[in-house]
N, CA, C and O atoms as a DFTB+ gen file, in Angstrom:
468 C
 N C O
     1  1      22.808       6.345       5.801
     2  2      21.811       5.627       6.564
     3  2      21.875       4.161       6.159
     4  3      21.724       3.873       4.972
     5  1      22.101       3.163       7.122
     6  2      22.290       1.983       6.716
     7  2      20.896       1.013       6.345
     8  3      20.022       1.299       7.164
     9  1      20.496       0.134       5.531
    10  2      19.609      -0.838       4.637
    11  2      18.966      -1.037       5.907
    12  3      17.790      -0.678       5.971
    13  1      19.427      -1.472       6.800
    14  2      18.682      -2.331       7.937
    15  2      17.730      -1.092       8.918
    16  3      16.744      -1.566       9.482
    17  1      17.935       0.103       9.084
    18  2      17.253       0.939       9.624
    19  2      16.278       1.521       8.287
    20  3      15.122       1.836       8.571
    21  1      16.655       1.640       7.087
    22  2      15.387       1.726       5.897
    23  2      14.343       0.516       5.612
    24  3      13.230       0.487       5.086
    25  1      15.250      -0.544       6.229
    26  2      13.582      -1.326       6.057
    27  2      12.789      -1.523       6.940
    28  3      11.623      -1.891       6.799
    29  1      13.666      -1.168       8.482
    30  2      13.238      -1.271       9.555
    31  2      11.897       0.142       9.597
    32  3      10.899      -0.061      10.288
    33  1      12.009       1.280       8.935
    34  2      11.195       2.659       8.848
    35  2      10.013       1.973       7.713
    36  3       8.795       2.132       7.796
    37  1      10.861       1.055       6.488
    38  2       9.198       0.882       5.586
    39  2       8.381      -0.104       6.297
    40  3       7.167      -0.011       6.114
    41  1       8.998      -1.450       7.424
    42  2       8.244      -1.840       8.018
    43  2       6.951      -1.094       8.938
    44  3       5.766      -1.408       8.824
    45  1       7.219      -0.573       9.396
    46  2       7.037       0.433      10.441
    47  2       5.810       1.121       9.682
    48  3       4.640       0.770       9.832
    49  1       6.305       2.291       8.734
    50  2       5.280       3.161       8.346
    51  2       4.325       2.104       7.141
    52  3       3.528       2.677       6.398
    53  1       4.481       0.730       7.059
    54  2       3.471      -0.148       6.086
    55  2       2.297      -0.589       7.575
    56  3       1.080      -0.463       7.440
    57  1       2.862      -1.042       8.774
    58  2       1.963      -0.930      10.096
    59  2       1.160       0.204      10.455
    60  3       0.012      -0.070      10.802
    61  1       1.487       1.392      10.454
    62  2       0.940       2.577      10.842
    63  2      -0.095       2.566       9.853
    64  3      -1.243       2.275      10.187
    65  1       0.213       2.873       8.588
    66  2      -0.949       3.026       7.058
    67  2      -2.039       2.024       7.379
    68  3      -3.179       2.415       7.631
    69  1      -1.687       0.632       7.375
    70  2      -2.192      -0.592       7.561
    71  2      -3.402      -0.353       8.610
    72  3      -4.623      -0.403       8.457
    73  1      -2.792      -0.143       9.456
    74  2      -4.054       0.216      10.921
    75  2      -4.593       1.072      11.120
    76  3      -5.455       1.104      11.999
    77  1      -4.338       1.905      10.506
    78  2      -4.688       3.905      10.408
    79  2      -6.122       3.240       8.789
    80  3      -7.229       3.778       8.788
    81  1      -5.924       2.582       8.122
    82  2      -6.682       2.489       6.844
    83  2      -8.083       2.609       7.059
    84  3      -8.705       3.182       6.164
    85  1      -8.838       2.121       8.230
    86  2     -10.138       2.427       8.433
    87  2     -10.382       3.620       8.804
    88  3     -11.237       4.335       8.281
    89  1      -9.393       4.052      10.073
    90  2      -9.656       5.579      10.666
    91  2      -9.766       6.584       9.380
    92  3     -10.815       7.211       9.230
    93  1      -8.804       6.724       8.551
    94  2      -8.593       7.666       7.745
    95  2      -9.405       7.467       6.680
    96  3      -9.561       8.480       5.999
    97  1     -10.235       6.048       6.140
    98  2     -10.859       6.192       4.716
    99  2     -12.421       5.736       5.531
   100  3     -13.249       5.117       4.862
   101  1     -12.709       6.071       6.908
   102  2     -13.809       6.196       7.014
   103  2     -14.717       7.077       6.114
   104  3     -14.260       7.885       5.305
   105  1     -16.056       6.854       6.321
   106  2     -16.768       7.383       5.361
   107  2     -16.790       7.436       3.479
   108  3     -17.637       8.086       2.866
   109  1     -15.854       6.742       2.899
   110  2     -15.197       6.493       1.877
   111  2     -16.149       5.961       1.082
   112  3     -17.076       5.574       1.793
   113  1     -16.434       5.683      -0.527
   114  2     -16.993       5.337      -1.089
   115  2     -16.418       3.909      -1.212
   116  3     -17.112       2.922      -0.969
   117  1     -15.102       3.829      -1.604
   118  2     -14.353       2.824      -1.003
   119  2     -14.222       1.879       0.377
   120  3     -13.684       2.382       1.363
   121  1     -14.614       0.798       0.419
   122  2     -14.320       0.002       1.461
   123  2     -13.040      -0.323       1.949
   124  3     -12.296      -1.041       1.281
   125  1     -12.686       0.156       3.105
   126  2     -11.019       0.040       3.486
   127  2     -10.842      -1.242       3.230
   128  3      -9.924      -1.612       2.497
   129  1     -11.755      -2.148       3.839
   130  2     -11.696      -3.924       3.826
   131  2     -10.832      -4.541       2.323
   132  3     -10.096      -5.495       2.072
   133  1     -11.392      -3.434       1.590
   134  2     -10.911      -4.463      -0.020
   135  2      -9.377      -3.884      -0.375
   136  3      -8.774      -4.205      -1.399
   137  1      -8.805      -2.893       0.742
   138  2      -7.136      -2.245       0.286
   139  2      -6.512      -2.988       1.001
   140  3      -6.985      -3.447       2.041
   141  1      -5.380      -3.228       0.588
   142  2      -4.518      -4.333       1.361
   143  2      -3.115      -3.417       1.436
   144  3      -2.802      -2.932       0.348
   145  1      -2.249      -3.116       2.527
   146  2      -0.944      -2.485       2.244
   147  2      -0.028      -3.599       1.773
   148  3      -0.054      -4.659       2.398
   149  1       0.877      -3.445       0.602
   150  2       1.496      -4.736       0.541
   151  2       2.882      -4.556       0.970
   152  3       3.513      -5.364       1.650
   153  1       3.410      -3.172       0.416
   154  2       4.598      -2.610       1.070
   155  2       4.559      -0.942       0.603
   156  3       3.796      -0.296      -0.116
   157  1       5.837      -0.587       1.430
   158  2       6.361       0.875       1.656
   159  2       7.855       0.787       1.186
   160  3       8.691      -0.049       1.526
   161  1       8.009       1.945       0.245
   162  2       9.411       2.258      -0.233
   163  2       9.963       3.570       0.278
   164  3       9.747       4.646      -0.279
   165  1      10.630       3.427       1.282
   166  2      10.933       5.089       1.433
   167  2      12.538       5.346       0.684
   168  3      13.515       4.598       0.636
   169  1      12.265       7.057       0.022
   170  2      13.965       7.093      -0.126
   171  2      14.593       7.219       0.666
   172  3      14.083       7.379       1.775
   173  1      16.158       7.215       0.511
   174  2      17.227       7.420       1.120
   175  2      17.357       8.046       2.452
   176  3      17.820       7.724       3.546
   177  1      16.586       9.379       1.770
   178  2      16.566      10.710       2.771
   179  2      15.315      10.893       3.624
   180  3      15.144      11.804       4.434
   181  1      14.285       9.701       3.276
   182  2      12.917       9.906       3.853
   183  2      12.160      10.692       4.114
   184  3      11.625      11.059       5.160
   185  1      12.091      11.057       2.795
   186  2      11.294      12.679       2.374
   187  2      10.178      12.104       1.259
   188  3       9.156      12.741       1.004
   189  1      10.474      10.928       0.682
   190  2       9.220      10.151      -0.101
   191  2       9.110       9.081       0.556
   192  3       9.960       8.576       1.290
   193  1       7.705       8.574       0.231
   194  2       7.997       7.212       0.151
   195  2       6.368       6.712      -0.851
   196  3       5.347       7.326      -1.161
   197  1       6.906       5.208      -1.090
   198  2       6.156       4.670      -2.361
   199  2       5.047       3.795      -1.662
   200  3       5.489       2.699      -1.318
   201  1       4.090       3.944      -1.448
   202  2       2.828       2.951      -0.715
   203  2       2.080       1.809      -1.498
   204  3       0.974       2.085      -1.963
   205  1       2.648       0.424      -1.697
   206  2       1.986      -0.338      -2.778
   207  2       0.760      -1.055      -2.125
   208  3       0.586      -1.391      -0.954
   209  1      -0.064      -1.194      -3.259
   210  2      -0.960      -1.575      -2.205
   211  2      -2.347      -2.521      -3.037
   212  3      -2.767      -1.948      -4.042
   213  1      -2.883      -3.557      -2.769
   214  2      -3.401      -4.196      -3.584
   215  2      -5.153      -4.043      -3.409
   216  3      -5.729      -3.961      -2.324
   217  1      -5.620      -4.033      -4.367
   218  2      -7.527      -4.152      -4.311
   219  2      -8.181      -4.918      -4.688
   220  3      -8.207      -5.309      -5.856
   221  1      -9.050      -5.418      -3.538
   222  2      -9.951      -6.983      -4.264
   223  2     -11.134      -5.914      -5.285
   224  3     -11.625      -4.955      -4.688
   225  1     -11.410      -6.069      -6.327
   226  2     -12.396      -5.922      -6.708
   227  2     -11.718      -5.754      -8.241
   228  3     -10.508      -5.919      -8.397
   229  1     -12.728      -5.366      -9.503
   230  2     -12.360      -4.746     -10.732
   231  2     -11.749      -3.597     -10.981
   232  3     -11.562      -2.753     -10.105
   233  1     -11.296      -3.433     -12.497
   234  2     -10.490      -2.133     -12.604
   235  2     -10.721      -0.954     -12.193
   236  3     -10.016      -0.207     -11.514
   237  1     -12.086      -0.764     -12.781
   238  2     -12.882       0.465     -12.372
   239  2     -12.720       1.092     -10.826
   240  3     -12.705       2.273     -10.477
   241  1     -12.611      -0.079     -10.065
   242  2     -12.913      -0.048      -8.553
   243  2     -11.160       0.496      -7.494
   244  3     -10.830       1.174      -6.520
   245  1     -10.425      -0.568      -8.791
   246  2      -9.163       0.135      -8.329
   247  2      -8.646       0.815      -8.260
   248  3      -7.759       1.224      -7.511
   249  1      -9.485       1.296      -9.691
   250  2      -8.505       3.011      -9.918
   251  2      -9.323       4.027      -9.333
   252  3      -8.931       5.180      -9.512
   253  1     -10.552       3.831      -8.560
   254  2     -11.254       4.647      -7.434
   255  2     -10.394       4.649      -5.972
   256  3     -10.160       5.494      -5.107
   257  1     -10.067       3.262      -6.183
   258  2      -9.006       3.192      -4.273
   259  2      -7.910       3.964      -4.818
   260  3      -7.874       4.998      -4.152
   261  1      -6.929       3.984      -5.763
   262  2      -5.431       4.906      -5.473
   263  2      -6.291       6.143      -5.673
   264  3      -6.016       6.845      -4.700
   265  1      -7.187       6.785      -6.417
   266  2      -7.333       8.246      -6.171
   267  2      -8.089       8.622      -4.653
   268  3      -8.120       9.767      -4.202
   269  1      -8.647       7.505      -4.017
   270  2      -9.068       7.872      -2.847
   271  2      -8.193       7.843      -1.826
   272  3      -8.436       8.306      -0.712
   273  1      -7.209       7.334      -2.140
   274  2      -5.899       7.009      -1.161
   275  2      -4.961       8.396      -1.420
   276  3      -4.453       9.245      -0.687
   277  1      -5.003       8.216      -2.470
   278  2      -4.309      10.074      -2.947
   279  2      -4.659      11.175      -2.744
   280  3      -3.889      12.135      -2.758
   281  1      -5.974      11.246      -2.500
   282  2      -6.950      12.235      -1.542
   283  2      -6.549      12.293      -0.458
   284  3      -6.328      13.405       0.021
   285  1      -6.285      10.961       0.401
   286  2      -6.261      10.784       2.039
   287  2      -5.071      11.121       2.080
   288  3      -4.908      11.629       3.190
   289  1      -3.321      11.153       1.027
   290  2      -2.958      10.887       1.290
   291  2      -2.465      12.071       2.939
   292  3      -1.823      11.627       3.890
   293  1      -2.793      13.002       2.877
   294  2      -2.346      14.180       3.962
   295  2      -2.790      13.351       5.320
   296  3      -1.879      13.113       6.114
   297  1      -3.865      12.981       5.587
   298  2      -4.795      12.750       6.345
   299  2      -4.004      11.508       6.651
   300  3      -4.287      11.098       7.777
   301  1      -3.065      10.732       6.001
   302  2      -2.321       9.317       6.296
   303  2      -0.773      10.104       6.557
   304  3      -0.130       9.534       7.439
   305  1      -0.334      10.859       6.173
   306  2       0.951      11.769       6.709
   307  2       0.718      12.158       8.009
   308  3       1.636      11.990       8.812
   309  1      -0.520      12.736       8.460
   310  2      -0.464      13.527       9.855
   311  2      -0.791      12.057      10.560
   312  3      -0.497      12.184      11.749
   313  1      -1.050      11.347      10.424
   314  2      -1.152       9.365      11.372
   315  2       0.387       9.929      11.195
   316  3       0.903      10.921      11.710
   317  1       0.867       9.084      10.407
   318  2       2.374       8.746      10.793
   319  2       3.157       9.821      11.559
   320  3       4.130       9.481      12.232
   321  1       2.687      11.398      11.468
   322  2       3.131      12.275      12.396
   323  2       2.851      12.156      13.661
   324  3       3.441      12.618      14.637
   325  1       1.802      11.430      13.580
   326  2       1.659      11.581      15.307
   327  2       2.220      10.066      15.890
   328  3       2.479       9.878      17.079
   329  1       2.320       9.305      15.109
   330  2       2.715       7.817      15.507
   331  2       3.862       7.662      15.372
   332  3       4.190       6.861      16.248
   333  1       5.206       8.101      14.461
   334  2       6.293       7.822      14.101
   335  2       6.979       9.233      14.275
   336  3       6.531      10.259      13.764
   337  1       8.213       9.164      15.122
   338  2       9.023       9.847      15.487
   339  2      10.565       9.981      14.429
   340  3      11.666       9.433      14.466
   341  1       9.883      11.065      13.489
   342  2      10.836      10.854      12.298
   343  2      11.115      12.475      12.167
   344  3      10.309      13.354      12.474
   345  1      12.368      12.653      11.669
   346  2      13.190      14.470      11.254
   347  2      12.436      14.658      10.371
   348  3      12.652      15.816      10.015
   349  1      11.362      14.079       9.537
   350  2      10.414      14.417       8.170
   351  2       9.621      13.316       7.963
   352  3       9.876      12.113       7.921
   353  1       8.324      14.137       7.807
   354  2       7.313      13.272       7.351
   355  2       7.415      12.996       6.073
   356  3       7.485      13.936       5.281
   357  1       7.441      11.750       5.643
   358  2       7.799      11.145       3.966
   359  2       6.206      11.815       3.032
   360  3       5.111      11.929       3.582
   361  1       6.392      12.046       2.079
   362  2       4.951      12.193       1.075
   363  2       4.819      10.926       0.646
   364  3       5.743      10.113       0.598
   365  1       3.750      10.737       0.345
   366  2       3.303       9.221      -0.079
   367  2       2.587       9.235      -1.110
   368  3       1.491       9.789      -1.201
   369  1       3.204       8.573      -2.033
   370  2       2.687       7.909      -3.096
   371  2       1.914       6.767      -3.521
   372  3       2.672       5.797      -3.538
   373  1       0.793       6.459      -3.857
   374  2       0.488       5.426      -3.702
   375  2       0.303       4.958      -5.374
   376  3       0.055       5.633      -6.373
   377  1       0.548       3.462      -5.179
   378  2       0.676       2.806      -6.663
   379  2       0.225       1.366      -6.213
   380  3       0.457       0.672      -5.222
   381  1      -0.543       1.206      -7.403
   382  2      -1.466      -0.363      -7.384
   383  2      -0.612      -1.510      -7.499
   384  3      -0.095      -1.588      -8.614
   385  1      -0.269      -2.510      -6.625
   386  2       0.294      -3.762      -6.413
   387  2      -0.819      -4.996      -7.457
   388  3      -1.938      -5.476      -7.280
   389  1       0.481      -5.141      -8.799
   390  2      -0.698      -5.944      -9.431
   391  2       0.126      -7.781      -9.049
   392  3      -0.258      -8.856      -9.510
   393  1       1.134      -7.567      -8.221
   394  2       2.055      -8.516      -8.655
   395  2       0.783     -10.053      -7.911
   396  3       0.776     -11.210      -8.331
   397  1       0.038      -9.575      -6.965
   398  2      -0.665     -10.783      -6.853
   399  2      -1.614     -11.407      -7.904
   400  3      -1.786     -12.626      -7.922
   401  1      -2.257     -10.544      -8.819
   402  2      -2.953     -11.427      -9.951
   403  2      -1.809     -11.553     -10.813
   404  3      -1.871     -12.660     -11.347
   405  1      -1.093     -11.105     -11.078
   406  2       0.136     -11.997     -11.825
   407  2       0.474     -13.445     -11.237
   408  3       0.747     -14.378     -11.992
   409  1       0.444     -13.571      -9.949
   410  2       0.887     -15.162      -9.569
   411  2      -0.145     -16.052      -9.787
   412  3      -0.089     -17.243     -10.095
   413  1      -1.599     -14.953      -9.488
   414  2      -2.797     -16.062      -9.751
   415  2      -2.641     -16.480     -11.135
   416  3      -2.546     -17.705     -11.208
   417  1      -2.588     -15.951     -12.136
   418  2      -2.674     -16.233     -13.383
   419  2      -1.672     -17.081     -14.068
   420  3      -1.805     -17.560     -15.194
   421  1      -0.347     -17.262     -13.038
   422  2       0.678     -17.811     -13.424
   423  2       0.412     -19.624     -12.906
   424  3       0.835     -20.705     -13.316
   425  1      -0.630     -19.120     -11.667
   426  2      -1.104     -20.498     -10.866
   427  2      -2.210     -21.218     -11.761
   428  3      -2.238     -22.422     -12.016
   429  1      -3.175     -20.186     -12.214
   430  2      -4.146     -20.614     -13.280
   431  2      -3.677     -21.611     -14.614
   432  3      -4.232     -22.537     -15.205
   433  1      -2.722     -21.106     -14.719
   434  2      -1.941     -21.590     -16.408
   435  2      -0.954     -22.642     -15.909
   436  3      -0.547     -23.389     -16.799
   437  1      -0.385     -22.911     -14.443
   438  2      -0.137     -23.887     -14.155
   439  2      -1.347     -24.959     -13.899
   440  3      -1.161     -25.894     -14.678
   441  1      -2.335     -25.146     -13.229
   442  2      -3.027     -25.887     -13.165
   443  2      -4.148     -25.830     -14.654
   444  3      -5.318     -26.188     -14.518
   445  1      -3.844     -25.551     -15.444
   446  2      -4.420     -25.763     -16.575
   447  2      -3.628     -27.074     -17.057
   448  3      -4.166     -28.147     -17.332
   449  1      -2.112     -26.768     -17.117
   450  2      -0.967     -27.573     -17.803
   451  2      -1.177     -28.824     -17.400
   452  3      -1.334     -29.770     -18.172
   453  1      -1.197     -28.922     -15.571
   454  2      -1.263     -30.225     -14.893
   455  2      -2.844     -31.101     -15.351
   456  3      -2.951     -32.322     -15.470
   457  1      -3.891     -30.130     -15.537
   458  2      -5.091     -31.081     -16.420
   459  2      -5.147     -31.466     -17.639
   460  3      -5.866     -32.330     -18.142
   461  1      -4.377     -30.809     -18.101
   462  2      -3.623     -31.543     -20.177
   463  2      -3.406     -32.293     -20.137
   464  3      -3.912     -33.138     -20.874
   465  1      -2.199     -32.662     -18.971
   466  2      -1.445     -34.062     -19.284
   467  2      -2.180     -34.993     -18.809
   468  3      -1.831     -36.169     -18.915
């Protein structure tokens, strides 16, 4: 399976999750508003795939969105079944995208530097 049709499928199923996120975590203790999809890793064979995904709020709060997302995750498989025309529905994994407070903090400690000098 060639690179350009695997990113063309994680594009794809990061849209479906993305827009499906209210339908499916309606009623949620969790606010869909504060999950962000950031990306989708599917394997090779597209029988997994990796759902990263970022949360405005504290720790506590985050590690409530991946287990509530890990709950949904069936309920976000049968979306992409009915939306995406694929030989297998991927299982989904979901894992917390920390790489954006890493840049903030990298931006923080830059504009610290630029008020030193």
């Amino acid at each position: 399976m060639g690179v350009d049709r695997l990113q063309r499928v994680d594009s794809l199923l990061k849209r479906v999750i993305a827009e499906g996120m209210f339908s499916v975590m309606q009623g949620d203790s969790v606010a869909p508003g504060l999950i962000t999809v950031t990306g989708v890793k599917c394997g090779k064979d597209l029988r997994d795939a990796t759902v990263t995904v970022s949360v405005f709020g504290d720790d506590a709060l985050k590690k409530t969105a991946i287990q509530h997302l890990t709950h949904n995750a069936k309920r976000f498989q049968a979306l992409i079944n009915r939306e995406v025309r694929l030989k297998f529905t991927p299982r989904l994994v979901f894992k917390l995208d920390l790489s954006l407070e890493k840049g903030d903090e990298v931006l923080a400690i830059l504009s610290k530097l630029e008020e030193a000098q």
